[in-house]
KOLBA-205240 format. One record per residue (C-alpha): residue number from 0; residue in one letter; chain; x, y, z. Coordinates in nm, 2 decimals. Last residue first. Layout:
# KOLBA-205240
site k:NUM	r:A	c:A	x:X	y:Y	z:Z;
...
# end
This chain:
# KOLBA-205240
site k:314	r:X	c:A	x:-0.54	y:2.56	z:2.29;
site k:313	r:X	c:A	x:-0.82	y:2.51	z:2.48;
site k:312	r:X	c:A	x:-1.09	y:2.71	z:2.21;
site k:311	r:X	c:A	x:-1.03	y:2.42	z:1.95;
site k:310	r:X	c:A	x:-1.28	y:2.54	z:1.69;
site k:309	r:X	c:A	x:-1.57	y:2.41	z:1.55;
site k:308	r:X	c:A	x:-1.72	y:2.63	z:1.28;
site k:307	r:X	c:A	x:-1.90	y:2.97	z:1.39;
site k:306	r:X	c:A	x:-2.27	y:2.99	z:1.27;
site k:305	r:X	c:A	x:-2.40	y:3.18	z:0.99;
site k:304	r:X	c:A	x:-2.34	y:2.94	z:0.69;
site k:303	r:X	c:A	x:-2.44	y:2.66	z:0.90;
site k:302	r:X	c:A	x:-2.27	y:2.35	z:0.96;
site k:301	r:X	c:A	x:-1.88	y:2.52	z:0.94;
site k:300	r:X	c:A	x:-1.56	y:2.42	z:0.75;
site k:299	r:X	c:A	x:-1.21	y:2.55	z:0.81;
site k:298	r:X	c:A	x:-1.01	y:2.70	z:0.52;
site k:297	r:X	c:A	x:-0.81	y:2.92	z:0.80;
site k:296	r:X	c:A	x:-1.15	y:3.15	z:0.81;
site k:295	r:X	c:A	x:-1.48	y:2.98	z:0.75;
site k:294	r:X	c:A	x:-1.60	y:2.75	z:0.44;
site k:293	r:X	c:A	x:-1.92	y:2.66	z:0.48;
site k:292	r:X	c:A	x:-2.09	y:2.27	z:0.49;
site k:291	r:X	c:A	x:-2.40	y:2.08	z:0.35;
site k:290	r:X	c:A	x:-2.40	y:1.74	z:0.47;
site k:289	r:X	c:A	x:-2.56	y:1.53	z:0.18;
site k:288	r:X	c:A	x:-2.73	y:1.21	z:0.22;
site k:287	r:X	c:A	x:-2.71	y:0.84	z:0.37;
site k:286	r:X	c:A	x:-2.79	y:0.76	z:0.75;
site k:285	r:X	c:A	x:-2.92	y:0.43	z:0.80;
site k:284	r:X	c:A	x:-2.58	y:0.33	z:1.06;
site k:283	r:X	c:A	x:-2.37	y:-0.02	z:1.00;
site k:282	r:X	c:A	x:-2.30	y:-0.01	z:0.61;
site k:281	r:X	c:A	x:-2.25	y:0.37	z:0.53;
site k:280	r:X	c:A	x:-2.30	y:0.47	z:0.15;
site k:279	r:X	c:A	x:-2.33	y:0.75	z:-0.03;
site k:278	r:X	c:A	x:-2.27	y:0.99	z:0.25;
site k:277	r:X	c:A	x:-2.24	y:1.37	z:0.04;
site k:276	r:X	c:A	x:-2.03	y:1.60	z:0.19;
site k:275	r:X	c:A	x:-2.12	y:1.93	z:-0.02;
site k:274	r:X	c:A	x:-1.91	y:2.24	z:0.05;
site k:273	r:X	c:A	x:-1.97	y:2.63	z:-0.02;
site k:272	r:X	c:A	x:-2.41	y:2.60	z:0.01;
site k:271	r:X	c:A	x:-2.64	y:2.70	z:-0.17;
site k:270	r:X	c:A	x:-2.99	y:2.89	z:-0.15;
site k:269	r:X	c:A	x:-2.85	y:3.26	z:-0.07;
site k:268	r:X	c:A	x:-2.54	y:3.26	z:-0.30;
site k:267	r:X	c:A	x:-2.68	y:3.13	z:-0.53;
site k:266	r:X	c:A	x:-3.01	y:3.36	z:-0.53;
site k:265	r:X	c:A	x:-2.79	y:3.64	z:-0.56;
site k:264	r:X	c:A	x:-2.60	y:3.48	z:-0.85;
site k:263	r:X	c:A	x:-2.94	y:3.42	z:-1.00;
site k:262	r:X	c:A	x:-3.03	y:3.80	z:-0.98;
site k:261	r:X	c:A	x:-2.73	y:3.97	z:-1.11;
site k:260	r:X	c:A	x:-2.45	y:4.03	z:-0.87;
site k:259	r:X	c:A	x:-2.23	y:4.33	z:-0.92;
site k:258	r:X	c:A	x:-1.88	y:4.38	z:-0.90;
site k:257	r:X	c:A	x:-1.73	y:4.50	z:-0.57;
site k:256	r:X	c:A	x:-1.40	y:4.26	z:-0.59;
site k:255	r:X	c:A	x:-1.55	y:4.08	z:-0.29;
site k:254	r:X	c:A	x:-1.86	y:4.00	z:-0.50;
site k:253	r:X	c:A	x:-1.69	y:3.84	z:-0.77;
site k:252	r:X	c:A	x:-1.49	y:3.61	z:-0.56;
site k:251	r:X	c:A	x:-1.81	y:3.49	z:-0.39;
site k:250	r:X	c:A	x:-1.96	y:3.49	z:-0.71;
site k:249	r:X	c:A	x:-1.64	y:3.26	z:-0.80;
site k:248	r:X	c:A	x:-1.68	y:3.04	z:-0.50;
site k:247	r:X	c:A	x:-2.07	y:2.99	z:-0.53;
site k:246	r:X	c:A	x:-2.00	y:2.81	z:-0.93;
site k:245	r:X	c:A	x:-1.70	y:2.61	z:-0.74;
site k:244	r:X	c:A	x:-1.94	y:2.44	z:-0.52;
site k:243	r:X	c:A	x:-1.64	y:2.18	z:-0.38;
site k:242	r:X	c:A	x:-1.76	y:1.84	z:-0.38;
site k:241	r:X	c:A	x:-1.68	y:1.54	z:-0.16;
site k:240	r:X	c:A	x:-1.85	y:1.20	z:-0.20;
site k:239	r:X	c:A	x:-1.82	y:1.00	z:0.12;
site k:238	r:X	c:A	x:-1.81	y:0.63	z:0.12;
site k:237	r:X	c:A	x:-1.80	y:0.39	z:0.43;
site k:236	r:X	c:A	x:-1.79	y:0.05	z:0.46;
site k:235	r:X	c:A	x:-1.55	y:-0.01	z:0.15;
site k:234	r:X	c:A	x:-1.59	y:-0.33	z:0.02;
site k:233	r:X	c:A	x:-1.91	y:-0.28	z:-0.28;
site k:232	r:X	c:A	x:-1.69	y:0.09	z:-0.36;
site k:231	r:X	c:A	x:-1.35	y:-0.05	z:-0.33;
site k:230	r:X	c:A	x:-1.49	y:-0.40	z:-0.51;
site k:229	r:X	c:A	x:-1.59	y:-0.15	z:-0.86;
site k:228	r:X	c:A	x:-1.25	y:-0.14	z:-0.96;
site k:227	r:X	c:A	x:-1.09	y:0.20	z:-1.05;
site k:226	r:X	c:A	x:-1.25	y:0.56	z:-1.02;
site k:225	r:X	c:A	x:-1.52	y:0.61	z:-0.84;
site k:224	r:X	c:A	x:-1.82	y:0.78	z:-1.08;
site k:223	r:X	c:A	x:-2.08	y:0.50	z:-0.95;
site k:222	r:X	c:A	x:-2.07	y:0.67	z:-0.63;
site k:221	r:X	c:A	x:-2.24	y:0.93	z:-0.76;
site k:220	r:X	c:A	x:-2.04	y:1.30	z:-0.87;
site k:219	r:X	c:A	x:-2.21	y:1.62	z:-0.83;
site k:218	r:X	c:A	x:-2.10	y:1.79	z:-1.18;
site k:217	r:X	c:A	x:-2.01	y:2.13	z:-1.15;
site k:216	r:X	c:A	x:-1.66	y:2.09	z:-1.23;
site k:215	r:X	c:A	x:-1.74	y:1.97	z:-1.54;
site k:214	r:X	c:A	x:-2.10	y:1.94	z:-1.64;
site k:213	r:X	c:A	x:-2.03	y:1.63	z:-1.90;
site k:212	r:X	c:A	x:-1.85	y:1.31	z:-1.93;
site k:211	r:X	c:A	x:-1.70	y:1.40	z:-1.56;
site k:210	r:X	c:A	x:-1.34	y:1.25	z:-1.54;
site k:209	r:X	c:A	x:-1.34	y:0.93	z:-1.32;
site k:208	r:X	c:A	x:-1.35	y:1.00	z:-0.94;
site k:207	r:X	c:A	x:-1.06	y:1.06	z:-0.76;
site k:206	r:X	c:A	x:-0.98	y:0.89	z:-0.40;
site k:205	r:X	c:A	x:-0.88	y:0.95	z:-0.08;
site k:204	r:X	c:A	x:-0.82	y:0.66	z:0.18;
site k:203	r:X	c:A	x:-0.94	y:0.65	z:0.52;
site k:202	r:X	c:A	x:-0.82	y:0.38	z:0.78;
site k:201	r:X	c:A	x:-0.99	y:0.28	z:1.12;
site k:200	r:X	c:A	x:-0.81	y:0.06	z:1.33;
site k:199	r:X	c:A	x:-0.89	y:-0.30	z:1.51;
site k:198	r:X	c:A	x:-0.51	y:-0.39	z:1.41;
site k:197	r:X	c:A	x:-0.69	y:-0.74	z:1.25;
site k:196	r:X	c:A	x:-0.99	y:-0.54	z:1.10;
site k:195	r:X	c:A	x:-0.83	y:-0.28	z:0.96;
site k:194	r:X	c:A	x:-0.53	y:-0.47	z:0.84;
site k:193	r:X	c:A	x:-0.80	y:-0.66	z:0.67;
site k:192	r:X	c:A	x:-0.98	y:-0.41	z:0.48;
site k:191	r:X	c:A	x:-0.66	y:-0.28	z:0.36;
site k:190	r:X	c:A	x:-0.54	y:-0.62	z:0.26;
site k:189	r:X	c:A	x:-0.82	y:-0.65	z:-0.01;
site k:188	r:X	c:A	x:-0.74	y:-0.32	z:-0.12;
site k:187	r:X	c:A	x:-0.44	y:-0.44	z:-0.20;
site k:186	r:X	c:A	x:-0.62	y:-0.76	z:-0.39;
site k:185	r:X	c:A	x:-0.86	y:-0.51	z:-0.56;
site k:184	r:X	c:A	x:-0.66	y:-0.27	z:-0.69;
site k:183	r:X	c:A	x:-0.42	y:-0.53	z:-0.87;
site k:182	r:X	c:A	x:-0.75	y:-0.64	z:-1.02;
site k:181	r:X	c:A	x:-0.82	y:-0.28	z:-1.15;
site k:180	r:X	c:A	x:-0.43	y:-0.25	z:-1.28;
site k:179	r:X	c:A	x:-0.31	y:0.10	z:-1.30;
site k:178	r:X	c:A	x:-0.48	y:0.18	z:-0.96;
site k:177	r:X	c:A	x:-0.22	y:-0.03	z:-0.75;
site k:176	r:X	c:A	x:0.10	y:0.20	z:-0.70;
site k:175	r:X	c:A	x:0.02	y:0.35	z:-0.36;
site k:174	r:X	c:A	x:0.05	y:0.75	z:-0.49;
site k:173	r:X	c:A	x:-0.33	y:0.73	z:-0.67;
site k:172	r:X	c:A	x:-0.46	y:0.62	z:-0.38;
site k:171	r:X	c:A	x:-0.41	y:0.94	z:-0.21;
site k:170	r:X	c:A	x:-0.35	y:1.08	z:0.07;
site k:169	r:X	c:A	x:-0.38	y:0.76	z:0.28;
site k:168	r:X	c:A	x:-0.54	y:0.83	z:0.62;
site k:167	r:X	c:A	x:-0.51	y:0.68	z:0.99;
site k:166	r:X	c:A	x:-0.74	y:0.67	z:1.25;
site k:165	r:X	c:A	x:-0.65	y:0.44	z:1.58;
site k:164	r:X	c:A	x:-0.31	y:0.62	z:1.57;
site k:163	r:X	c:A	x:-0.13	y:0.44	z:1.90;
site k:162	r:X	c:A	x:0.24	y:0.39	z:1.76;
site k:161	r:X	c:A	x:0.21	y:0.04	z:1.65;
site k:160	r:X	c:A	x:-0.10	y:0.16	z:1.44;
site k:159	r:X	c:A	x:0.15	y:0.45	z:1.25;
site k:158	r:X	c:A	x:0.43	y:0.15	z:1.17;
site k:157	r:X	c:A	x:0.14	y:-0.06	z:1.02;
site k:156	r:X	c:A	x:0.01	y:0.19	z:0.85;
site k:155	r:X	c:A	x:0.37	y:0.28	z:0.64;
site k:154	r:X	c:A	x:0.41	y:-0.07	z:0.62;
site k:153	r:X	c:A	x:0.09	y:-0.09	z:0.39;
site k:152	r:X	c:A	x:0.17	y:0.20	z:0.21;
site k:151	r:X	c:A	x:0.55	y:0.02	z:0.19;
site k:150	r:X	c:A	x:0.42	y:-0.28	z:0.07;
site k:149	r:X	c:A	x:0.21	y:-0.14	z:-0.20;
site k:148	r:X	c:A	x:0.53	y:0.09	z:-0.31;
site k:147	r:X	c:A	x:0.54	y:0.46	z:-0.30;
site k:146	r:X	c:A	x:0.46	y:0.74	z:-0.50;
site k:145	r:X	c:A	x:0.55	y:1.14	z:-0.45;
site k:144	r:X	c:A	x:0.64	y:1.29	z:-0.14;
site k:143	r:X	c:A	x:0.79	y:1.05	z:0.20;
site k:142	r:X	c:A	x:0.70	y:1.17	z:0.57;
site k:141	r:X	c:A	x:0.47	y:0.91	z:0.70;
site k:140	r:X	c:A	x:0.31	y:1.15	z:0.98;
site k:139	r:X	c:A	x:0.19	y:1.08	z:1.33;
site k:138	r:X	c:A	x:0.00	y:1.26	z:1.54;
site k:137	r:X	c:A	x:-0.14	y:1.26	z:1.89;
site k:136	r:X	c:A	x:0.19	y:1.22	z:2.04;
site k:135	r:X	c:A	x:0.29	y:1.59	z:2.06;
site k:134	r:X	c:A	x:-0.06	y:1.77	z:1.91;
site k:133	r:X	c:A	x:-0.12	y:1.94	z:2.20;
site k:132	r:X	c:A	x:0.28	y:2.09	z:2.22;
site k:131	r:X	c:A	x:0.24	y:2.21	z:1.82;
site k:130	r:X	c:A	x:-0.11	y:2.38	z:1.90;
site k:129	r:X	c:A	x:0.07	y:2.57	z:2.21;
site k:128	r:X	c:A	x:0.37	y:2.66	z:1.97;
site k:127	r:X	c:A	x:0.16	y:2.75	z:1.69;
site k:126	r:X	c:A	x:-0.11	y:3.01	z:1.91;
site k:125	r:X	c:A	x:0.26	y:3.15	z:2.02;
site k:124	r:X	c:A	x:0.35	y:3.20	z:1.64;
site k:123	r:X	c:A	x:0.05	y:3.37	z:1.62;
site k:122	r:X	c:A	x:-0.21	y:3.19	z:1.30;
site k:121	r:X	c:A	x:-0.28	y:3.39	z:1.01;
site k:120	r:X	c:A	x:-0.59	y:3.25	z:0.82;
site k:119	r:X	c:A	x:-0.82	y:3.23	z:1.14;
site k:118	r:X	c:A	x:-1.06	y:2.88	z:1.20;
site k:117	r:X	c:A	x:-0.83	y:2.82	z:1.55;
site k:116	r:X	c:A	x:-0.79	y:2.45	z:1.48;
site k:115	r:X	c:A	x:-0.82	y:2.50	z:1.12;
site k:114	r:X	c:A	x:-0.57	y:2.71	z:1.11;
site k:113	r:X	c:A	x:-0.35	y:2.47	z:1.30;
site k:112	r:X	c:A	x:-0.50	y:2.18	z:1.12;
site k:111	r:X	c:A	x:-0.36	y:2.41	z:0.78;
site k:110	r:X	c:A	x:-0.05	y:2.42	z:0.88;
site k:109	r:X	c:A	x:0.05	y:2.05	z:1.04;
site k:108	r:X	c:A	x:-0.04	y:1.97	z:0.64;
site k:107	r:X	c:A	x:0.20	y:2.28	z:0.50;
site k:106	r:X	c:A	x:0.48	y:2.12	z:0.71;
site k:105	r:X	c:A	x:0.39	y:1.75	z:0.63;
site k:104	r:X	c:A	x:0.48	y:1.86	z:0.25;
site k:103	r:X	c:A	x:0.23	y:1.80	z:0.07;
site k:102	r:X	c:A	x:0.14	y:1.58	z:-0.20;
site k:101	r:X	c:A	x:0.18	y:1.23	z:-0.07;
site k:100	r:X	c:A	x:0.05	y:1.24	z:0.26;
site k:99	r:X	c:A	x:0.07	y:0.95	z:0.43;
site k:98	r:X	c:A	x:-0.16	y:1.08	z:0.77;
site k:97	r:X	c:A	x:-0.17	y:0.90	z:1.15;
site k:96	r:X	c:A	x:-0.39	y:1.01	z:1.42;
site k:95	r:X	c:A	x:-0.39	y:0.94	z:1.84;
site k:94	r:X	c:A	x:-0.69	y:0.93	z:2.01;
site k:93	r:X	c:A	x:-1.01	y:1.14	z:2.11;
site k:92	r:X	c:A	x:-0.92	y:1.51	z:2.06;
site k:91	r:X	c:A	x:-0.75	y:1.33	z:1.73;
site k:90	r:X	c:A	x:-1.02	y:1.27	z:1.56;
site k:89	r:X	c:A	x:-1.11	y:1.65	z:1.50;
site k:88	r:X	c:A	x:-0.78	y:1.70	z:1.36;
site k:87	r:X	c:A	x:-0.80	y:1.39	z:1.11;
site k:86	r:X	c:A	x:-1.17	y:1.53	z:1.02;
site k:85	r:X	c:A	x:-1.03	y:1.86	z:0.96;
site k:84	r:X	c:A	x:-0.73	y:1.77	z:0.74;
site k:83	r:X	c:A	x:-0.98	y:1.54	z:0.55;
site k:82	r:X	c:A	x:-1.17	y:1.83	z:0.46;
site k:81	r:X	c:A	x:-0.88	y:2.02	z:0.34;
site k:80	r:X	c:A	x:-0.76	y:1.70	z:0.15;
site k:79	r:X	c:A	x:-1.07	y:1.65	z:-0.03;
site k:78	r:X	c:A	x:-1.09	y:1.99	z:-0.13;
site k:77	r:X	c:A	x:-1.23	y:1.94	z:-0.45;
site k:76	r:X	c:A	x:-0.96	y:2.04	z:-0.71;
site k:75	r:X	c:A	x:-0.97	y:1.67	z:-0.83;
site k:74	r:X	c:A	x:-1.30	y:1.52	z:-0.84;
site k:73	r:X	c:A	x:-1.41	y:1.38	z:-0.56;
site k:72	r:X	c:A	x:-1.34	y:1.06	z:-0.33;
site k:71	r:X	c:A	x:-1.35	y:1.02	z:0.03;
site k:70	r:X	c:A	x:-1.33	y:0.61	z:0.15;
site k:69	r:X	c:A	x:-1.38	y:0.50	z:0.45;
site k:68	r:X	c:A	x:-1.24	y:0.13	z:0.60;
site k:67	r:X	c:A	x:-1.38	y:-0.03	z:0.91;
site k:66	r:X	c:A	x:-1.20	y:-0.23	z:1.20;
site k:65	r:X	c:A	x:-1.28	y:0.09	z:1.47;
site k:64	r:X	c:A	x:-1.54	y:0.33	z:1.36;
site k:63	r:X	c:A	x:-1.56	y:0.66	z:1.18;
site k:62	r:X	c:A	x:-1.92	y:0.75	z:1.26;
site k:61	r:X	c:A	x:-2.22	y:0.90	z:1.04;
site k:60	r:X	c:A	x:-2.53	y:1.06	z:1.12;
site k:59	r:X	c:A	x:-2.61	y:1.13	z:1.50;
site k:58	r:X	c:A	x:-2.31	y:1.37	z:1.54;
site k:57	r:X	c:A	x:-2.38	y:1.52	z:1.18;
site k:56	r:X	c:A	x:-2.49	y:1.85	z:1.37;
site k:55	r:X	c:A	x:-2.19	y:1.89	z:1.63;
site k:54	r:X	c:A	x:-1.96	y:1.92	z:1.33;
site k:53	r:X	c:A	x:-1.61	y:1.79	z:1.37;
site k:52	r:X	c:A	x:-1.68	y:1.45	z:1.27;
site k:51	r:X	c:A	x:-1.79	y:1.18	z:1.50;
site k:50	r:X	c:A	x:-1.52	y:0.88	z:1.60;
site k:49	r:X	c:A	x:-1.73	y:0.56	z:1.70;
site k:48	r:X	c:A	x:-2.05	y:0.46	z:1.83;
site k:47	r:X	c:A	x:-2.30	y:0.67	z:1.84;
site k:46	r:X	c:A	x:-2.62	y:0.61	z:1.55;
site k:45	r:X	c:A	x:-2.45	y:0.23	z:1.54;
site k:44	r:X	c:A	x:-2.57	y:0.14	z:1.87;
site k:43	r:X	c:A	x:-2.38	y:-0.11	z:2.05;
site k:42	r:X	c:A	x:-2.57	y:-0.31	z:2.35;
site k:41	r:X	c:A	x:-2.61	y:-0.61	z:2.09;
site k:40	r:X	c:A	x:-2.28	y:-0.54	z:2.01;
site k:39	r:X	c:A	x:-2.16	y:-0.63	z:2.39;
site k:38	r:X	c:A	x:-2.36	y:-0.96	z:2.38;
site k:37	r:X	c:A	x:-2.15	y:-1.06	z:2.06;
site k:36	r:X	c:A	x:-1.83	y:-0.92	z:2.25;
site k:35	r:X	c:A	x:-1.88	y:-1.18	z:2.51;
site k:34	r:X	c:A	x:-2.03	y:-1.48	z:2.32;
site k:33	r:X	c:A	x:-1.73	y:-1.50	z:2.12;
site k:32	r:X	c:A	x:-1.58	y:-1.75	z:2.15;
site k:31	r:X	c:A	x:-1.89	y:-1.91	z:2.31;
site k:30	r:X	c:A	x:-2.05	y:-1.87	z:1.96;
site k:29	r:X	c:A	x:-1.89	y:-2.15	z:1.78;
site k:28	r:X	c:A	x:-1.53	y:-2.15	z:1.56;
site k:27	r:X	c:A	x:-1.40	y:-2.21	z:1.28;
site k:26	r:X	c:A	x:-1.16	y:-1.99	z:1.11;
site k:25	r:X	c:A	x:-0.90	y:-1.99	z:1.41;
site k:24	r:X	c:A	x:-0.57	y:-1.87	z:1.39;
site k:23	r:X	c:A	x:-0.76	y:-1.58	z:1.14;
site k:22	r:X	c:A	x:-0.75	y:-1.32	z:1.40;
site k:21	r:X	c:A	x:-0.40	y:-1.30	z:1.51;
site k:20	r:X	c:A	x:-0.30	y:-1.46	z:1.21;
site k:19	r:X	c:A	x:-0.37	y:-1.15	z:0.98;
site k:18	r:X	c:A	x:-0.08	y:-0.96	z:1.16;
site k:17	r:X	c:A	x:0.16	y:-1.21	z:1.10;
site k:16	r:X	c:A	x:0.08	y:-1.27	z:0.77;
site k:15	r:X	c:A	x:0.11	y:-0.87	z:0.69;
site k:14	r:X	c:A	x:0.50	y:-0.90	z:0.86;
site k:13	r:X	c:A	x:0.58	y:-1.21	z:0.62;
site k:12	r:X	c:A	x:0.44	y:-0.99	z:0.35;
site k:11	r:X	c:A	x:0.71	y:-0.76	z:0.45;
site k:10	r:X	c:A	x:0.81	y:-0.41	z:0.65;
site k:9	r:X	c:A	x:1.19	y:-0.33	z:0.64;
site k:8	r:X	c:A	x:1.03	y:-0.07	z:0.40;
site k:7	r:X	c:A	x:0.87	y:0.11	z:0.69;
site k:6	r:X	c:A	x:1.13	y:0.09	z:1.00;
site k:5	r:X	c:A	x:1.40	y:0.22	z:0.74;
site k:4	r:X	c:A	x:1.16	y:0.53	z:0.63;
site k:3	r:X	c:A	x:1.15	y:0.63	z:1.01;
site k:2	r:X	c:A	x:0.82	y:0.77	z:1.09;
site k:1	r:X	c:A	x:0.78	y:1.11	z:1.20;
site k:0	r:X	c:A	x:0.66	y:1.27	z:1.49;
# end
């Protein structure tokens, strides 16, 4: 489903106020408030709780959960928008998704989760049909290319969480009209962290990282590289670093056109992997490192370079 571009920009700061009110009407309060759902995080572990990603292996490593904020930035060309496509697809076995694109069209984005769903490069029309029928009223998409206002980003959210979407992704910051002005940044992204809260959603943004001084595309970027004020990184609850091996994809290349492999492309191509996504920083579970991933058929990623990726097999 698509979202009316009327029901978004008729969205206001009188509309944000609202929203904010229903959990700022009272700033002071004591613990019987909220004795009840304090008792219930006590019972919460962090390791479980919340949206896993599509690999069975990081289960017990990092969450998307409700109220929070994640952030995936990368150099450009990194696949950040593949992997997201995956995640959003994977979340949305559990409860309804919502996706701003603003590079591609929301044909080519319901493509590749039908790939990825199956984890094959040519999807049957009838394989389509089914995936299009299971996907009815999980997903949402903010249908509008190329930049946008603040307001309407923010609308655009708004619109998706009235629907259901409990995850919902901005593709990319870049398109939302704050990161010319680092303080400008900050206040919208202020408002992010708060819409997440008061709608009791979880919202992922993409991101670039600032041009690599050295190493190009083989640089692993830190999460000192994001690009833009440094509050995203120090508000943001959880950052993922995502880096396409570039070095393994043209050996790859190379050995599928028959040419031979010296010795330390071999060893590449045994010792790394296609896809790093690296945790950098996750406030409510310990877990902080890299998640190696494969790329598989229909630009899905897999754990383990010989195992299958996760695949939708009900479809």
């Amino acid at each position: 489903m698509n979202l009316p571009k009327k029901e978004v920009e008729d969205f206001t700061d009188a509309d944000l106020r609202e929203i904010y009110a229903k959990v700022e009407d009272i700033d002071v309060i004591g613990i019987e408030e909220f004795s009840d759902s304090f008792i219930e995080r006590l019972s919460e572990n962090p390791v479980t709780s919340g949206i896993a990603l599509p690999w069975f292996e990081t289960e017990d490593k990092v969450r998307l959960r409700m109220g929070e904020v994640s952030l995936i930035a990368g150099i450009n060309g990194h696949m950040k928008s593949t992997v997201l496509s995956q995640i959003l697809l994977w979340a949305a076995r559990e409860h309804p998704v919502g996706l701003a694109s603003f590079e591609m069209d929301i044909e080519d984005t319901a493509k590749l989760m039908c790939k990825q769903s199956a984890a094959v490069d040519n999807v049957a029309p009838e394989y389509g049909k089914k995936f299009a029928a299971w996907l009815s009223g999980r997903f949402y998409w903010y249908r509008v290319l190329g930049g946008v206002s603040p307001i309407q980003c923010l609308g655009a959210i708004v619109a998706m969480a009235r629907r259901g979407a409990k995850v919902i992704a901005i593709d990319n910051l870049q398109f939302t009209g704050v990161t010319e002005d680092n303080e400008r940044e900050r206040l919208w992204f202020n408002q992010i962290i708060g819409l997440a809260s008061a709608m009791k959603i979880h919202i992922c943004i993409l991101h670039h990282v600032r041009k690599p001084q050295h190493g190009g595309d083989e640089y692993v970027p830190t999460r000192f590289d994001v690009r833009g004020s440094s509050s995203l990184v120090d508000q943001v609850h959880l950052l993922m670093i995502a880096w396409h091996n570039k070095r393994r994809s043209r050996i790859l290349q190379k050995q599928d056109y028959g040419q031979p492999l010296d010795a330390r492309e071999t060893e590449i191509l045994t010792t790394e992997c296609d896809f790093k996504l690296i945790v950098a920083k996750q406030r409510k579970a310990p877990f902080e490192g890299t998640i190696p991933l494969y790329l598989a058929p229909g630009q899905a990623f897999k754990f383990r370079k010989t195992g299958k990726p996760p695949t939708m097999e009900w479809i």
